[in-house]
C-alpha positions as CSV (number, residue, x, y, z in Angstrom):
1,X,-26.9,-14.8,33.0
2,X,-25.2,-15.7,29.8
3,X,-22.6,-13.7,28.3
4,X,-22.4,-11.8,25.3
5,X,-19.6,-11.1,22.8
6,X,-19.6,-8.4,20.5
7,X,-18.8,-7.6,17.0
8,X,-18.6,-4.5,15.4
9,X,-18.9,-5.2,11.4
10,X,-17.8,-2.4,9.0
11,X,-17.9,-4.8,6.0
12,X,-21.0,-4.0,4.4
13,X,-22.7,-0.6,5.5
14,X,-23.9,1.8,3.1
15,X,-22.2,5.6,2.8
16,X,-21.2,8.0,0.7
17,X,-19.1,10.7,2.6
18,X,-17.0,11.9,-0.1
19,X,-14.2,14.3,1.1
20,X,-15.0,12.8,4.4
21,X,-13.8,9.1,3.6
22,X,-10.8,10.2,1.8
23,X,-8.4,9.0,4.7
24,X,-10.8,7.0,6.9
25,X,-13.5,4.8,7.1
26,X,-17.0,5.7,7.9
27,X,-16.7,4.2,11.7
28,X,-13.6,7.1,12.3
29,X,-15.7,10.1,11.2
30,X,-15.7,12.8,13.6
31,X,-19.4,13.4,15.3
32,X,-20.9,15.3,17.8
33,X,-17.9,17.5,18.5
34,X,-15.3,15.2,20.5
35,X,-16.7,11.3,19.5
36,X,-16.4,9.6,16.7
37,X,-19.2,7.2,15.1
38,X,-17.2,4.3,16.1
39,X,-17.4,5.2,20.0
40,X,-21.5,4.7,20.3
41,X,-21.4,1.4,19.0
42,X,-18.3,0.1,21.7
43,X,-19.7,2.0,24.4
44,X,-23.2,0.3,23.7
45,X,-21.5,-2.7,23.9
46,X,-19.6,-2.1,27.0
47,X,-23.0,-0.9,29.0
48,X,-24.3,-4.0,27.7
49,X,-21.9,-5.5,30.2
50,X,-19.9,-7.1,27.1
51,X,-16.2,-7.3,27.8
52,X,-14.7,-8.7,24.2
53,X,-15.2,-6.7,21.0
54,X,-14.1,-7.5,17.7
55,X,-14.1,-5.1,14.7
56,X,-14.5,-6.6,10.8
57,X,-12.6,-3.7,8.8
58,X,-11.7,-3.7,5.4
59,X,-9.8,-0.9,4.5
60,X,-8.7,2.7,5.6
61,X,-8.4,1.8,8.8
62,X,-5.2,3.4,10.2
63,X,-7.4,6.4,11.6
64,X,-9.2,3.9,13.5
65,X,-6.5,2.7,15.1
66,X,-5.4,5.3,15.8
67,X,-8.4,6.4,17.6
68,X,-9.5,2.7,19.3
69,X,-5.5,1.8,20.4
70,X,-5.3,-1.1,22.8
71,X,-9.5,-0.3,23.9
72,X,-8.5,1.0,27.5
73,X,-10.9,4.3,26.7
74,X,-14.0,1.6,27.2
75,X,-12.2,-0.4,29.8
76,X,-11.6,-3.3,26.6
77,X,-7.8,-3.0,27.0
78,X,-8.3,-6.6,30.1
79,X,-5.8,-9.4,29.8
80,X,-9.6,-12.0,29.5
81,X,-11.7,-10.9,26.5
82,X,-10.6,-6.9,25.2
83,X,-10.6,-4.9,22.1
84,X,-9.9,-6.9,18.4
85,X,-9.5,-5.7,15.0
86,X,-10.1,-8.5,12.4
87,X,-9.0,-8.1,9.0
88,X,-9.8,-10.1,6.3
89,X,-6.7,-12.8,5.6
90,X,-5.9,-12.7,1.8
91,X,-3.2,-15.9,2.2
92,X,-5.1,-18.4,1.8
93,X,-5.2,-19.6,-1.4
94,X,-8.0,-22.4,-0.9
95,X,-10.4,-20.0,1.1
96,X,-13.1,-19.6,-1.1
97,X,-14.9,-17.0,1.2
98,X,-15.8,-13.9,0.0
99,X,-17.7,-10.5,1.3
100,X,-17.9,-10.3,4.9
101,X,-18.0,-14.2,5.4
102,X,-14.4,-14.3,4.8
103,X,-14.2,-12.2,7.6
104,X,-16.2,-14.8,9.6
105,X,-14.5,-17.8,8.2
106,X,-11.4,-16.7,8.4
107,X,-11.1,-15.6,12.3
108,X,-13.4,-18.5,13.3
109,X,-10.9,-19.0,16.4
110,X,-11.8,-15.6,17.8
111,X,-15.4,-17.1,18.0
112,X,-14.5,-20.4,19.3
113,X,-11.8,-18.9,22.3
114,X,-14.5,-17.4,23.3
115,X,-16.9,-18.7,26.6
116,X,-19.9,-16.6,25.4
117,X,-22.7,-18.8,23.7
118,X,-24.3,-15.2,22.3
119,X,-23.3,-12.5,19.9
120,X,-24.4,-9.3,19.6
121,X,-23.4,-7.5,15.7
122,X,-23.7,-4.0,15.2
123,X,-22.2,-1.6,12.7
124,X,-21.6,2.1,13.0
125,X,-23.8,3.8,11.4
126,X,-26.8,3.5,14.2
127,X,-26.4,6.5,16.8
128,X,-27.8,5.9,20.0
129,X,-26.8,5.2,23.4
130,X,-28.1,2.0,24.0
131,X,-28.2,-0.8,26.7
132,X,-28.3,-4.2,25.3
133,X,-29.2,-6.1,28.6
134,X,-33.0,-6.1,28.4
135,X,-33.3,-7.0,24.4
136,X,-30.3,-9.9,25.4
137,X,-32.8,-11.0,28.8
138,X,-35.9,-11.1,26.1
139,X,-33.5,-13.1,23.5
140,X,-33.1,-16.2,25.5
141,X,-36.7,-16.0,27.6
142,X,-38.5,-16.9,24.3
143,X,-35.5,-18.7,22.9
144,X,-35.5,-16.6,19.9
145,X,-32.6,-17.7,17.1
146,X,-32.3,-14.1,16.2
147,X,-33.3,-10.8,17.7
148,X,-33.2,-7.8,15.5
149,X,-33.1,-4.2,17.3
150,X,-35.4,-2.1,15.7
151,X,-36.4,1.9,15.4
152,X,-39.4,3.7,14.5
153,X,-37.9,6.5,12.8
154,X,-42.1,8.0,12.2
155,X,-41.2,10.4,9.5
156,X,-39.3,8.5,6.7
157,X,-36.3,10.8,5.7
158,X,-33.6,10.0,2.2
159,X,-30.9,8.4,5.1
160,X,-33.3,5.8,5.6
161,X,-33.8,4.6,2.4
162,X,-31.3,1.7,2.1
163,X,-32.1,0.0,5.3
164,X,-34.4,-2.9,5.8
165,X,-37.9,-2.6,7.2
166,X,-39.0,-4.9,9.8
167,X,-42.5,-6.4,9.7
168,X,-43.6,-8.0,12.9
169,X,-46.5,-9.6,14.2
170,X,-48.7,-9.0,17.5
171,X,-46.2,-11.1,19.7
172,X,-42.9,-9.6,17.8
173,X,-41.7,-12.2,15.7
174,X,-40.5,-11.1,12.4
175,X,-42.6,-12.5,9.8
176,X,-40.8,-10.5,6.8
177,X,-37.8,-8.1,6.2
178,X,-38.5,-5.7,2.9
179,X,-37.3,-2.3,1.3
180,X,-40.6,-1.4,1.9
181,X,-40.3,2.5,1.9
182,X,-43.6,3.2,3.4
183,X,-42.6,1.3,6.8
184,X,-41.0,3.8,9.7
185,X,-40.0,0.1,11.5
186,X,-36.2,0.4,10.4
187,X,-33.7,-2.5,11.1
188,X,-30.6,-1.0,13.1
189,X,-28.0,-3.4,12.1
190,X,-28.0,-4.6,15.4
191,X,-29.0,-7.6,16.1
192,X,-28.4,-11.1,18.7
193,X,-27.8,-14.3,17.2
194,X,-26.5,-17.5,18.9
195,X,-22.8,-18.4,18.1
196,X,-23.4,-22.0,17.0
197,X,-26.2,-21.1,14.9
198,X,-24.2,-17.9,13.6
199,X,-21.1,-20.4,12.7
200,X,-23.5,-22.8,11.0
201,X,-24.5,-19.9,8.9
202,X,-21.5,-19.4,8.1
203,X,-20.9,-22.6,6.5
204,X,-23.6,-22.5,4.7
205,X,-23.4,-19.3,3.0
206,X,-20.0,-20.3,2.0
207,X,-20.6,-23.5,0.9
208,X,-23.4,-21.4,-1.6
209,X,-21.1,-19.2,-2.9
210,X,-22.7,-16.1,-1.0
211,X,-21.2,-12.8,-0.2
212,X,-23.3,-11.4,2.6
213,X,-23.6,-13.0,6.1
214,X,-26.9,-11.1,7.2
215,X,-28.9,-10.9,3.8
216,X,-28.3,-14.8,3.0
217,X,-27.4,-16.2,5.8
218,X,-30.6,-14.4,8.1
219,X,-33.3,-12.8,6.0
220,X,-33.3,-15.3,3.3
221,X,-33.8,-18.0,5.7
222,X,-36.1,-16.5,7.7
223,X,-39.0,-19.0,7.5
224,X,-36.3,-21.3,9.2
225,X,-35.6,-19.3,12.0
226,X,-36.9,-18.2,14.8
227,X,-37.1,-14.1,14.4
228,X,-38.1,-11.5,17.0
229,X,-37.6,-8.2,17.3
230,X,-37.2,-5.5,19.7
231,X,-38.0,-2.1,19.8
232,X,-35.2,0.3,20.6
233,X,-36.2,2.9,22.9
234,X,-35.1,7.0,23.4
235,X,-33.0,8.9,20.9
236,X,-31.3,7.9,17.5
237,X,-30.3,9.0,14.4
238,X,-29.0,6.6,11.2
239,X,-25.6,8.9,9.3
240,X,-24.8,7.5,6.2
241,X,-24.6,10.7,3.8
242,X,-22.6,13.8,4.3
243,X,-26.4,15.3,4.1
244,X,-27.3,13.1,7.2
245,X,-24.2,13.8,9.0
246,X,-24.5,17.6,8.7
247,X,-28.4,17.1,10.0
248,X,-27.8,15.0,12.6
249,X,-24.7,16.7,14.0
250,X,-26.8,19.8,13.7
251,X,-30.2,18.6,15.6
252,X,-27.8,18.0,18.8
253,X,-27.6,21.8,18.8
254,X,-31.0,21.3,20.8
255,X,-30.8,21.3,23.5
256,X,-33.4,17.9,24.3
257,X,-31.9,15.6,21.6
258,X,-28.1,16.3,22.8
259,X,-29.0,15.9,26.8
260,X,-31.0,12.4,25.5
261,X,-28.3,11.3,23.9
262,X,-25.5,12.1,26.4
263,X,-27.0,12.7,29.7
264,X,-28.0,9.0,30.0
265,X,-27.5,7.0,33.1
266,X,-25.0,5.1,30.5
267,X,-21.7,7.3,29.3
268,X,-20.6,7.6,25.6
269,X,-16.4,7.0,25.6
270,X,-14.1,8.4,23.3
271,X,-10.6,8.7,23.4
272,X,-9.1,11.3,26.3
273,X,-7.9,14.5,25.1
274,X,-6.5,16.7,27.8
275,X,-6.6,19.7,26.0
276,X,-7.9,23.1,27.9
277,X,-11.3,24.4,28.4
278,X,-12.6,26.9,25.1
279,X,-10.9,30.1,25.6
280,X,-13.3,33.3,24.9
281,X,-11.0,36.5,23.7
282,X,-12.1,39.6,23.8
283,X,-14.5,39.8,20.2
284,X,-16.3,36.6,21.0
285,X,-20.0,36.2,20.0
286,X,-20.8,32.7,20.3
287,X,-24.7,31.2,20.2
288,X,-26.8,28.5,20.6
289,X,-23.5,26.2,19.2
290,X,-21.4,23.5,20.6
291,X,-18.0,23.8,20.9
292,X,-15.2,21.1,22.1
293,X,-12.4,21.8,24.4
294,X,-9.0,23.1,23.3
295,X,-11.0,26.0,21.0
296,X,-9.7,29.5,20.8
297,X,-12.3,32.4,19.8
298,X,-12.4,35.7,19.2
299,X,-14.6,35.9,16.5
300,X,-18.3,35.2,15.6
301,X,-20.1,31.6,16.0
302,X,-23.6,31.0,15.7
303,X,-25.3,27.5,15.1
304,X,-22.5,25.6,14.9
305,X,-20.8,22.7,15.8
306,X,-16.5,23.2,16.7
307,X,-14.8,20.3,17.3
308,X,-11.1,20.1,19.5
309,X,-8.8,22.7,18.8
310,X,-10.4,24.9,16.4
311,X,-8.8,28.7,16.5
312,X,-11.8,31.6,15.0
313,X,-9.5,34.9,14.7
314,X,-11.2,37.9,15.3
315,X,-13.4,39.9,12.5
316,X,-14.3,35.8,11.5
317,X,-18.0,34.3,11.3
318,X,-18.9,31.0,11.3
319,X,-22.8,30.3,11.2
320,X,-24.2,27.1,10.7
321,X,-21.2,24.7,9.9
322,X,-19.4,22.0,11.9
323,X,-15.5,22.7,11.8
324,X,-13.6,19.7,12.5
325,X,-10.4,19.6,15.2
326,X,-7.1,21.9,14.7
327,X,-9.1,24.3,12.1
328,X,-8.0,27.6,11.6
329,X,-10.0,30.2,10.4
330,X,-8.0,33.9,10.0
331,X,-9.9,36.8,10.3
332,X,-12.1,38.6,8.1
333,X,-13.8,34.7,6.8
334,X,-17.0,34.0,6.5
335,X,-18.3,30.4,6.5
336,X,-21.7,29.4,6.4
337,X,-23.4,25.9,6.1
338,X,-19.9,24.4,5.8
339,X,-18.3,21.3,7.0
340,X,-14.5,21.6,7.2
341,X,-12.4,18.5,7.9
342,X,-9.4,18.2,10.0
343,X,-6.7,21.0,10.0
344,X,-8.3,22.9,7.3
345,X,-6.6,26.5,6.9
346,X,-9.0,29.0,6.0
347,X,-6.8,32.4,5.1
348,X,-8.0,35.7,5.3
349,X,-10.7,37.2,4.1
350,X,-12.5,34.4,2.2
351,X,-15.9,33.8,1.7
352,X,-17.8,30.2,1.9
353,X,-21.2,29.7,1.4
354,X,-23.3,26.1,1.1
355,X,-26.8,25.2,1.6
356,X,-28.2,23.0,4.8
357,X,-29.9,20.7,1.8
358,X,-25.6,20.4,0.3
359,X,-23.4,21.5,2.4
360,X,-20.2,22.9,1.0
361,X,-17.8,20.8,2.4
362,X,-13.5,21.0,2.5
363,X,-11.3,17.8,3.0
364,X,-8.6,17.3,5.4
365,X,-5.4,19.4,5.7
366,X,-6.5,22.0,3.0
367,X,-5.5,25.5,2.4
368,X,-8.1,27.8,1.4
């Protein structure tokens, strides 16, 4: 079979995470207690048998780093193919590029090194653990130009709002792609496209003065391509508001949406952490909550979400909230429908209520 290469492109998906994105990027935010956002998409891509991974990032990216290093967590750190983070290149003064095709233009070698004749895109945003093999197997059988992963999302929610909806016809070609926000049939952001054809693009959309590769380079030409889509299949969620990342983190409290999503023939990869299991004291009441190795309790946790690390003193409650790693929370506070980032310190006695529909939420490395 063909091969694939992949690219993950940060360039131009929609968020607004607030105190969240104040010292990262969207693709390094902290989800479902030990991954980060960034990890489904690579470890899609490596179950998709695909061995050389790029990553278009613009900015705020040394917490992504940080997390991906040299790739060896998803076997992408391999002296053929491995793990690549693409900047844009601001130095050359005739590149008239801009948006994410200046991404594209600029590290056209990284495209052309490569042996693959496919490309698989995908951003961050799309949760899922996914195997690529059978949509790739059903690109090149009808010699499709294009092959958009779709998701019947059934019950349209304010997260899906700024995606495109696929319409299809009987056979699965794409006959249009609208706002439409009637239409459950959401566009993933992940799609197949053939690496000539993708380069040609490219050119084009350059050579137009345009600013984004899939909107002008795909959907406005889609009466010249050919189109299909494919229907992706078992669990998935779409985070692109602190709203939708406090729902989504909290649905995997169930117990059937987090064993779909994790206990899948395929694993998601993160980055090791070696630290030790959770360690219950003596005044720990903990219920129906996740919590993430390294965590020290001896208080009260109930419907919540504690990532690495995170030390509940005794006399503390914590009830539907998702604490983030190295938090500490003295005794006496109570926290409910909060999201605390990184090495928050919550002192004694405090009191912190939010709502599930606006979560009260505390950036990183704050003292309360």
């Amino acid at each position: 079979m063909e091969k694939m290469m992949g690219l993950i492109n940060l360039d131009h998906e929609h968020y607004v995470f607030n105190e969240l994105a104040y010292f990262r990027n969207n693709a390094s935010l902290p989800f479902g207690g030990r991954y980060r956002m960034i990890d489904f998409a690579l470890s899609n891509m490596v179950n998709s048998e695909i061995h050389e991974v790029a990553v278009f990032v613009r900015n705020k990216y040394r917490s992504l780093l940080d997390h991906i290093g040299t790739g060896e967590n998803w076997e992408l750190d391999r002296r053929n193919g491995g793990l690549f983070i693409l900047p844009p290149d601001w130095n050359d003064p005739s590149d008239s590029s801009k948006g994410d095709l200046r991404f594209f233009h600029n590290n056209r070698d990284y495209f052309h090194r490569s042996k693959s004749r496919y490309v698989l895109i995908s951003g961050s945003q799309f949760i899922s653990n996914s195997d690529y093999k059978n949509a790739f197997k059903s690109h090149m059988e009808r010699n499709a130009d294009v092959t958009l992963i779709s998701a019947d999302v059934g019950e349209v929610q304010p997260e899906h709002y700024p995606y495109f909806r696929i319409e299809a016809d009987d056979s699965g070609w794409v006959e249009n792609i609208t706002h439409d926000q009637k239409n459950s049939k959401l566009f993933t952001g992940v799609y197949i496209i053939n690496k000539d054809l993708l380069l040609d693009l490219v050119d084009e959309c350059i050579a137009y003065n345009k600013d984004n590769f899939f909107v002008c380079g795909i959907k406005d030409k889609l009466a010249d391509l050919k189109i299909q889509k494919y229907d992706h299949e078992g669990y998935s969620a779409f985070v692109n508001t602190i709203e939708s990342f406090y729902k989504q983190n909290m649905n995997l409290l169930k117990e059937e949406n987090y064993r779909e999503l994790f206990f899948n023939k395929n694993l998601v990869r993160t980055k090791i952490s070696n630290n030790p299991p959770v360690k219950y004291c003596e005044h720990a009441e903990v219920n129906d909550s996740l919590l993430a190795n390294g965590c020290v309790i001896d208080g009260a946790v109930e419907g919540s979400m504690l990532f690495r690390g995170v030390n509940v003193k005794s006399g503390a409650t914590v009830k539907n909230s998702i604490i983030m790693q190295r938090c500490t929370i003295e005794e006496g506070v109570y926290l409910e429908n909060v999201i605390l980032d990184k090495d928050v310190y919550v002192s004694k006695g405090q009191k912190i209520i939010g709502s599930k529909e606006k979560p009260y939420v505390v950036a990183k490395r704050q003292v309360i």
